[in-house]
C-alpha positions as CSV (number, residue, x, y, z in Angstrom):
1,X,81.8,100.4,137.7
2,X,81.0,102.8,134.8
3,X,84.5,103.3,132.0
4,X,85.9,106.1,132.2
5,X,85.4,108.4,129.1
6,X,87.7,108.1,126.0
7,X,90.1,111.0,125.8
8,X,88.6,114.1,123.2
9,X,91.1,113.2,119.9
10,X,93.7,115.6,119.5
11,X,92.1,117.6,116.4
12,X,89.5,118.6,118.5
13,X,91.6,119.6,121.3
14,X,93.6,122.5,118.4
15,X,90.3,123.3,117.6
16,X,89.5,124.0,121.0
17,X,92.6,125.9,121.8
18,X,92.8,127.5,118.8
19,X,89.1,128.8,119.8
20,X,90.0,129.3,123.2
21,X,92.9,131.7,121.7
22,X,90.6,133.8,119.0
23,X,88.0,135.0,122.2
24,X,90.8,135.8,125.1
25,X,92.3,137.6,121.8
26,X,88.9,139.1,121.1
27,X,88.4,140.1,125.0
28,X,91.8,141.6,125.0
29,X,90.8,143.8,121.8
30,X,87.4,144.7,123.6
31,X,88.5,145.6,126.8
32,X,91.2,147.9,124.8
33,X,88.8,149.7,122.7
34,X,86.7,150.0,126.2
35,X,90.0,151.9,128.2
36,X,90.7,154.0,125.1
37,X,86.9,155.4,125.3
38,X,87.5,156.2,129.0
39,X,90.7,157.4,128.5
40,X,89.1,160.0,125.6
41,X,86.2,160.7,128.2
42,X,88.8,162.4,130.8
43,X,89.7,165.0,128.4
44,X,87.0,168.0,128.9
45,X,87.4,169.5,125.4
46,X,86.2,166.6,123.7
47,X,82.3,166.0,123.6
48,X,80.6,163.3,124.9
49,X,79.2,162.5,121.1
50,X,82.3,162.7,119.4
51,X,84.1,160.4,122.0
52,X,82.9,157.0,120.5
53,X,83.5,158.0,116.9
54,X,87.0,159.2,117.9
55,X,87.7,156.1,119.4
56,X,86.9,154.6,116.8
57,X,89.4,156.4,114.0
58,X,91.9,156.2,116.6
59,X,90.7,151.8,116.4
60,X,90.6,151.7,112.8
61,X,94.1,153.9,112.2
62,X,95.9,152.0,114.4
63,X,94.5,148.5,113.3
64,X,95.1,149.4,109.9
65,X,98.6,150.8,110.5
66,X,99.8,147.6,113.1
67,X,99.1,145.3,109.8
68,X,101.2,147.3,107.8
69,X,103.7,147.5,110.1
70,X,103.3,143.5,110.4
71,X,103.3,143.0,106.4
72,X,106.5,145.8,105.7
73,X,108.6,144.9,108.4
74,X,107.8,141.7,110.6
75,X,106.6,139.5,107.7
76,X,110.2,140.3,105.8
77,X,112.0,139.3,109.1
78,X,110.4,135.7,109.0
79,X,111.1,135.3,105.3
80,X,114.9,136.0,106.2
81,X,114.7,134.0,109.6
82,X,113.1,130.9,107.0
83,X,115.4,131.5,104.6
84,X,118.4,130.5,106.6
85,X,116.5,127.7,108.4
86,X,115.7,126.2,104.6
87,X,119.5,127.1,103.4
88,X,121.0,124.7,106.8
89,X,118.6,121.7,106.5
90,X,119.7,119.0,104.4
91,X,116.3,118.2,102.1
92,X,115.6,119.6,99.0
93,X,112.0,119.9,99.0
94,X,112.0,123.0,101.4
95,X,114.0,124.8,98.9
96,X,111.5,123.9,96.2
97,X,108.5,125.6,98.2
98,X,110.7,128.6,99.2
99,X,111.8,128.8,95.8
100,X,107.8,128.8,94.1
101,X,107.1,131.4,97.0
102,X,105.1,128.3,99.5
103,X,106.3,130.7,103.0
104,X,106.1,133.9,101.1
105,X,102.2,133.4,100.7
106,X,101.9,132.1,104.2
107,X,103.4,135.0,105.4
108,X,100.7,137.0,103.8
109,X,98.6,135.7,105.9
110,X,99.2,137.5,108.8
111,X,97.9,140.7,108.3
112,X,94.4,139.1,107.8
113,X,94.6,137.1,110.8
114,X,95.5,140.3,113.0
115,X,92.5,142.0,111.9
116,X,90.5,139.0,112.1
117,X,91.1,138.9,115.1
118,X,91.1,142.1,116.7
119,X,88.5,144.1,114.6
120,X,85.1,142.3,116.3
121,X,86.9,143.3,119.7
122,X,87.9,146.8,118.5
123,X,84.0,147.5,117.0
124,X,81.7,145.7,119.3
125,X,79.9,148.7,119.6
126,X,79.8,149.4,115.7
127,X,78.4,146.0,113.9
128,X,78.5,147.3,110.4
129,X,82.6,148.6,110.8
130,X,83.4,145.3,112.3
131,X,81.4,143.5,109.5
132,X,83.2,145.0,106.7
133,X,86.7,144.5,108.3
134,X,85.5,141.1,108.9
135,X,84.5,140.1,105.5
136,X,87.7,142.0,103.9
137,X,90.0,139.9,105.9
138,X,88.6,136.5,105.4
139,X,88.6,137.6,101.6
140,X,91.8,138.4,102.0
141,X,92.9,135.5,103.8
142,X,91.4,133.5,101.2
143,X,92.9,134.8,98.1
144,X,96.3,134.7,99.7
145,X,95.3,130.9,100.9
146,X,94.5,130.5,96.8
147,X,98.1,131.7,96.0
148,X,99.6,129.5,98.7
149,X,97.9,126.2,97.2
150,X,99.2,127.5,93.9
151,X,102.4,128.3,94.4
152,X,102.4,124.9,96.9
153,X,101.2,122.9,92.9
154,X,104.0,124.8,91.3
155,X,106.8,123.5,93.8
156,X,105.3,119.6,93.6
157,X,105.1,119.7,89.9
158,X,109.0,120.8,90.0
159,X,109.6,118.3,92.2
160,X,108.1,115.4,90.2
161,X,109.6,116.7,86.6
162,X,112.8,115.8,88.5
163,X,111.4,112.2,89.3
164,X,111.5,109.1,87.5
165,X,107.3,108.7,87.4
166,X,106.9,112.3,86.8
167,X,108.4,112.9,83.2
168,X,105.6,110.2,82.2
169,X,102.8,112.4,83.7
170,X,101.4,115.2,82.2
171,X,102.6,117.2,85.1
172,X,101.3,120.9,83.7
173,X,97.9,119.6,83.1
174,X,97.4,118.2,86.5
175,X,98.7,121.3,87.9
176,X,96.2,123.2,85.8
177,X,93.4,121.5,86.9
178,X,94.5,121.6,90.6
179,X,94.5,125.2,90.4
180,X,91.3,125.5,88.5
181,X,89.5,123.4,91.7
182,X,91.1,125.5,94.0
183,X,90.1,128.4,92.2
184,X,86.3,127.6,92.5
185,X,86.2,126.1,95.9
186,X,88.2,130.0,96.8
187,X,85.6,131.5,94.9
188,X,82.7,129.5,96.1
189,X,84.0,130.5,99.8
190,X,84.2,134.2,98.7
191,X,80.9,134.2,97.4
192,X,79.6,132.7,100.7
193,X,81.3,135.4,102.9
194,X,80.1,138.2,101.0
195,X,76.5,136.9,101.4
196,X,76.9,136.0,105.1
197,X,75.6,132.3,104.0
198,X,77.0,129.1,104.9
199,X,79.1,127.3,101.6
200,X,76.8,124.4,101.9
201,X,73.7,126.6,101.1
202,X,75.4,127.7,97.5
203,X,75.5,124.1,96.4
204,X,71.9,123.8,96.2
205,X,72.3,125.3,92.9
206,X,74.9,123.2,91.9
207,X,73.3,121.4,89.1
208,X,72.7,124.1,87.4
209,X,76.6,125.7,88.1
210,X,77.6,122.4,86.6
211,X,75.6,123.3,83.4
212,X,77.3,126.9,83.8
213,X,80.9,125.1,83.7
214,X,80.2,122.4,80.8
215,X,79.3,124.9,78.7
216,X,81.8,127.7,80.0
217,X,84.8,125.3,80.0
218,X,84.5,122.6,77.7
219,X,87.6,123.0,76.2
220,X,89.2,122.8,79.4
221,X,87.6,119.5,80.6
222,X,87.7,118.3,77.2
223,X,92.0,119.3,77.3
224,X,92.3,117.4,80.6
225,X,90.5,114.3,79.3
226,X,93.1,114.2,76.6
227,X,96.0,115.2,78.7
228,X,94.9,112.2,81.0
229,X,94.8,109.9,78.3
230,X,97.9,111.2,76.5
231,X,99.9,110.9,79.7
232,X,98.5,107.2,80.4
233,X,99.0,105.7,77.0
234,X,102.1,108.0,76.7
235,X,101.3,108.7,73.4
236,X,103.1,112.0,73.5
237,X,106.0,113.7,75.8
238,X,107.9,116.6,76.6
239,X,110.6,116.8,73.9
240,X,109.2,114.6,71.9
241,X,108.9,115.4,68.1
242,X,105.8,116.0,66.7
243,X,104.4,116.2,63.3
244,X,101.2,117.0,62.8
245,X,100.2,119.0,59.0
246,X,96.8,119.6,59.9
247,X,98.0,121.8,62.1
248,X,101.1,122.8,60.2
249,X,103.2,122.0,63.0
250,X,106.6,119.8,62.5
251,X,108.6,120.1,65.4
252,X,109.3,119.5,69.8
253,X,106.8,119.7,72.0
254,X,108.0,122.8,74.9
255,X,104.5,122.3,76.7
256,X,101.5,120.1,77.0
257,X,99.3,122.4,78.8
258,X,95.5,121.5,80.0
259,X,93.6,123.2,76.5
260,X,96.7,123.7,74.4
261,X,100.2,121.9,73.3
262,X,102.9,123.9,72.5
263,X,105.0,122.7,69.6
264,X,108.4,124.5,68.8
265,X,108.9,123.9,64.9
266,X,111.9,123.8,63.4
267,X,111.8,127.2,61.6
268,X,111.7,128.3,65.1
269,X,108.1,129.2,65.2
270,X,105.8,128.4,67.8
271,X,102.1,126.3,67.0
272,X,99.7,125.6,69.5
273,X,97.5,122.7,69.2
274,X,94.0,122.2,71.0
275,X,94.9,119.2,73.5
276,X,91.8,117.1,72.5
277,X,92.6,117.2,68.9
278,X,95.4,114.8,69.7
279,X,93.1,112.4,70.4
280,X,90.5,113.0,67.7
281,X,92.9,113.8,64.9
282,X,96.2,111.7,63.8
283,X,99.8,113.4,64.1
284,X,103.0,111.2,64.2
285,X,105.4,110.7,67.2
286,X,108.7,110.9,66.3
287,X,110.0,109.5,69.8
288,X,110.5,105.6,68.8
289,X,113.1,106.9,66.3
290,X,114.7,108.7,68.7
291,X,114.8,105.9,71.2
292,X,115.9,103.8,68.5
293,X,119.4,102.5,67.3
294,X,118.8,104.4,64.0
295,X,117.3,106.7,61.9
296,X,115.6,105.5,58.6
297,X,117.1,106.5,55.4
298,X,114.1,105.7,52.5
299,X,115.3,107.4,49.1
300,X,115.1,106.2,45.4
301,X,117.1,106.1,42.3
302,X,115.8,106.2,39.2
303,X,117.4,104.1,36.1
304,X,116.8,105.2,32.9
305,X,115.6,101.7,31.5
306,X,117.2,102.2,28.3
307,X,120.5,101.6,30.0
308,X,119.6,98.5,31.3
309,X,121.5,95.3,29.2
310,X,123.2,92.1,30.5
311,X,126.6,92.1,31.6
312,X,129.1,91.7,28.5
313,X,132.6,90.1,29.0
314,X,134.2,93.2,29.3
315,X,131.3,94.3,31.8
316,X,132.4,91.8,33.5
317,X,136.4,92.4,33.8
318,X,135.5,95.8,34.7
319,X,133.4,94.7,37.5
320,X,135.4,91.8,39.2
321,X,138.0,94.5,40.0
322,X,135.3,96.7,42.1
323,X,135.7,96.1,45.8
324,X,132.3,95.5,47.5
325,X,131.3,93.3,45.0
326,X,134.2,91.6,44.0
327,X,132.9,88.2,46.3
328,X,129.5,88.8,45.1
329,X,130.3,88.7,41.5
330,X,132.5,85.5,41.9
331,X,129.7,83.4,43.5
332,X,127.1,84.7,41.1
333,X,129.6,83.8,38.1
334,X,129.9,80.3,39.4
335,X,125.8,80.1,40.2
336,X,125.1,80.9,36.9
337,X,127.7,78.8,35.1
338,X,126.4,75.8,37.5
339,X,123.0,76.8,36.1
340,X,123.7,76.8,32.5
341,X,125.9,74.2,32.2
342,X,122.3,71.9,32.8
343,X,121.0,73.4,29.3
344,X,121.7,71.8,25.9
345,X,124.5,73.4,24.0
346,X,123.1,74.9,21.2
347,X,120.4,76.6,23.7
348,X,123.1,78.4,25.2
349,X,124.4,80.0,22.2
350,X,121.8,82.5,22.7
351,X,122.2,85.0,25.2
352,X,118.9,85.4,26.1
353,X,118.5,81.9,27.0
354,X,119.8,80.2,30.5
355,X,120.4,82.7,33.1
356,X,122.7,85.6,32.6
357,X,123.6,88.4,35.0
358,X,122.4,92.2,34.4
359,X,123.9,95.7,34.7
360,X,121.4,96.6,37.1
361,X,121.5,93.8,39.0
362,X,124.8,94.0,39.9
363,X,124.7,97.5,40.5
364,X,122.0,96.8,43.3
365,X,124.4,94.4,44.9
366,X,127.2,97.1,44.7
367,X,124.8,99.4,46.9
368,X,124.2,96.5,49.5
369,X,128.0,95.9,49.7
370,X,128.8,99.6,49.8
371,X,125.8,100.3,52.7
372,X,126.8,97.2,54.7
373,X,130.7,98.6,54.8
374,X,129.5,102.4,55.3
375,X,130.4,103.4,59.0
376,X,127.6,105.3,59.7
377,X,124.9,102.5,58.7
378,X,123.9,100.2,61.4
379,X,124.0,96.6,59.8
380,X,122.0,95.5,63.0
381,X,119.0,97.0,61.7
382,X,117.2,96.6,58.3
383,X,119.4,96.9,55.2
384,X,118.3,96.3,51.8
385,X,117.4,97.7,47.9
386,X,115.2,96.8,46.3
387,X,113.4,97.8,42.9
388,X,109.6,99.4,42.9
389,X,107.2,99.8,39.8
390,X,108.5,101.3,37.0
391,X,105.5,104.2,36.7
392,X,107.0,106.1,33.0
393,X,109.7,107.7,35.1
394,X,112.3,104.9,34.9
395,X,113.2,101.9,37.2
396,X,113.0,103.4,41.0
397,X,115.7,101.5,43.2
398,X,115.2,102.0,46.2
399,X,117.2,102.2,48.9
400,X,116.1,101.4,52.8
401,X,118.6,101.6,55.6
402,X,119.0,103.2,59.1
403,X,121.6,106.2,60.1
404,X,123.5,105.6,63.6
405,X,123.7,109.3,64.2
406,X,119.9,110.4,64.6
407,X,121.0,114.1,65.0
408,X,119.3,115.9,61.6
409,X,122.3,117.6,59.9
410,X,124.5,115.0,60.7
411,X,122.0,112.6,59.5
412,X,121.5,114.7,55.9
413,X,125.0,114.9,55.5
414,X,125.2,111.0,55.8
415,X,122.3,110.6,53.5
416,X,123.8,113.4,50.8
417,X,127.3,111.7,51.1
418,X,125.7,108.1,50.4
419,X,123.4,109.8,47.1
420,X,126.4,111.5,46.1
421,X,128.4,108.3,45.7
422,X,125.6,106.0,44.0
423,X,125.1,109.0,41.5
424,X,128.5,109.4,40.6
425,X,128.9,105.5,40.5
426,X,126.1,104.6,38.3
427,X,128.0,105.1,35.2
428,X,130.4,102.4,35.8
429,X,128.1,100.6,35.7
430,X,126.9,101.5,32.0
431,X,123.5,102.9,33.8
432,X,121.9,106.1,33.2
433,X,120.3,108.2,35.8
434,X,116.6,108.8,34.2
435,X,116.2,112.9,34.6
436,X,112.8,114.4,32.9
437,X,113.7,116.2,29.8
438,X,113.9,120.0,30.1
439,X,114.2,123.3,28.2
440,X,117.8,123.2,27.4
441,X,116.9,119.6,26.2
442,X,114.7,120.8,23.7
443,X,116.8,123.8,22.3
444,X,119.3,121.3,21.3
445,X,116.9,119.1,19.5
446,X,115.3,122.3,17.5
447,X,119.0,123.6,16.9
448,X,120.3,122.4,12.9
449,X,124.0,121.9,12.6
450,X,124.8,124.8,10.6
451,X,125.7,124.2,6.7
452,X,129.4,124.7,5.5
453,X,129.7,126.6,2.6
């Protein structure tokens, strides 16, 4: 007993109807064009010779006039009719692909399929008329297929900027590229049905195409290499801040695009950066900061060294009545009275012997008191001050603390406020803020004290 036959799979069963469809269209549009030439035949005025090419103006004006009348008034009719379908349902991505135009490009292609279809039956008779309408439809319907596939990228790109996974990817460059492909296969296809050749015969010469596009587009494969790997790593973002003075550009990225990155800078200027020279070149992310719990403050003071004595018993009246180091100066008194009291007696006489406390010492301690009690520096993060190397410019303290508010003026003010302070404080200290000599420093040292008489 034989088995019966496996059903056809359903693809081929739409092709088959959809072929089916095409020649009983065909027939129709042949059997038309054959009752308009008989129809034309009747009337005795008209010449036998000029009946076939009257037929086919009145063919060709009415074909050409019927997809008109499809593209101005029934193609607007199922935009309106989709709109309210897409307006009711209760999904968002259908609003995203009638938003980037998805149905507005598929309704272009009816036109192209109407003389697809109709023009072989129509011109039967007349190869080359039939030819050309051919080929200018399937162009047609190509080039509107292109804008469909690109308009379909632009609506999935929107679509995954609004997902978690997608504001890791470099969305634009991927949707670059897409297009790019799309674009080549379209023009590949046009090519083919200019020539009346089948696709797979152009790719014969593919090899040396390939050359064709290294050389032509090497920035652009280059860019998508680097947007690839800039989007992995995540090395850089949308909105990130970038700096990068190679390039002069210091501010947040608007667009990482698949051969340029578009960088806003903060004097409101726009830079572009090649996309592969972020991976060749160095440039700073600014995005761990902003993520962050604070903003670094990294600034120096300079102490004139000649200022710069231990504390005297008055020094130190003065200081035990200053707040943020008031506990600080107690426990260092006792520390160093602990410590000295170990020494012989007649060692101590001298103040340079033992341990004795300093101006500038206990002015550093003032700053880490005054930082650790300012309300906008986090104590949760790094805090400290420390001295550098002297370098003929006087003693650099340096102080090394983060800002809770991250935004930029806020954070200057903070910054200026804190400076303002430790400048106007120093004195109390008995220190002296080293400042480079200038002019009006010299005038007064050329000026003589005028002679009384």
């Amino acid at each position: 007993m034989e088995e019966p036959a496996p059903p056809a799979p359903i693809k081929d069963e739409a092709v088959k109807a959809i072929q089916d469809t095409a020649e009983a269209v065909t027939q129709s549009a042949s059997t038309i064009a054959d009752k308009l030439r008989e129809w034309l035949s009747s009337f005795s005025w008209l010449p036998d010779s000029a009946v076939n090419a009257t037929s086919h103006l009145l063919l060709l004006g009415g074909l050409l006039v019927t997809a008109w009348f499809i593209y101005i008034v029934f193609r607007p009719l199922i935009l309106s009719w989709m709109k309210n379908v897409v307006a009711k349902t209760p999904y968002t991505w259908d609003n995203e692909l009638f938003g980037h135009g998805v149905f507005r490009w598929l309704t272009h292609l009816l036109p192209g399929i109407f003389i697809l279809l109709f023009a072989p039956g129509f011109f039967e008779s007349t190869l080359i008329v039939s030819k050309v309408l051919e080929t200018s439809a399937k162009i047609y319907l190509l080039l509107s297929t292109y804008f469909v596939f690109d308009s379909l990228f632009n609506a999935i790109r929107s679509m995954m900027q609004k997902s978690r996974v997608g504001v890791h990817l470099n969305l634009v460059a991927i949707s670059q590229v897409a297009k790019l492909v799309t674009a080549l296969v379209i023009f590949l296809l046009c090519i083919a049905t200019v020539l009346q050749k089948p696709p797979i015969a152009l790719l014969s010469g593919l090899g040396v195409l390939a050359s064709v596009i290294m050389l032509v587009f090497k920035d652009v494969i280059l860019g998508f290499v680097a947007g690839i790997q800039l989007s992995t790593n995540k090395m850089l973002g949308i909105g990130d801040w970038l700096e990068m003075p190679s390039y002069q550009a210091d501010g947040d990225v608007e667009e990482i695009g698949l051969t340029t990155v578009k960088v806003r800078n903060f004097d409101r200027t726009i830079t572009t950066i090649p996309t592969y020279a972020l991976i060749s070149e160095s440039f700073k992310n600014w995005r761990g900061m902003a993520e962050s719990d604070g903003r670094r403050i990294k600034r120096s003071l300079l102490i004139d060294t000649n200022s710069i004595q231990l504390v005297t018993p008055a020094m130190v009246e003065r200081f035990r009545e200053i707040e943020h180091i008031s506990d600080y100066f107690a426990a260092k008194e006792k520390e160093v009275e602990a410590f000295n009291a170990k020494l012989p007696a007649d060692r101590i006489k001298n103040r340079v012997n033992g341990r004795r406390l300093t101006n500038v010492g206990t002015f550093r301690a003032y700053i880490e008191g005054y930082l650790k009690s300012h309300p906008a520096i986090n104590p949760n993060m790094t805090l400290l001050v420390r001295q550098l190397a002297p370098e003929g410019r006087g003693l650099p303290i340096e102080v090394y603390c983060f800002c809770k508010d991250k935004r930029w003026a806020h954070y200057e003010s903070i910054q200026a406020d804190i400076f303002d302070h430790l400048f106007a404080v120093a004195p109390e200290f008995d220190l002296r803020i080293f400042q480079e000599p200038s002019g009006i420093d010299f005038q007064g040292l050329t000026q003589q004290p005028s002679s009384s008489e």
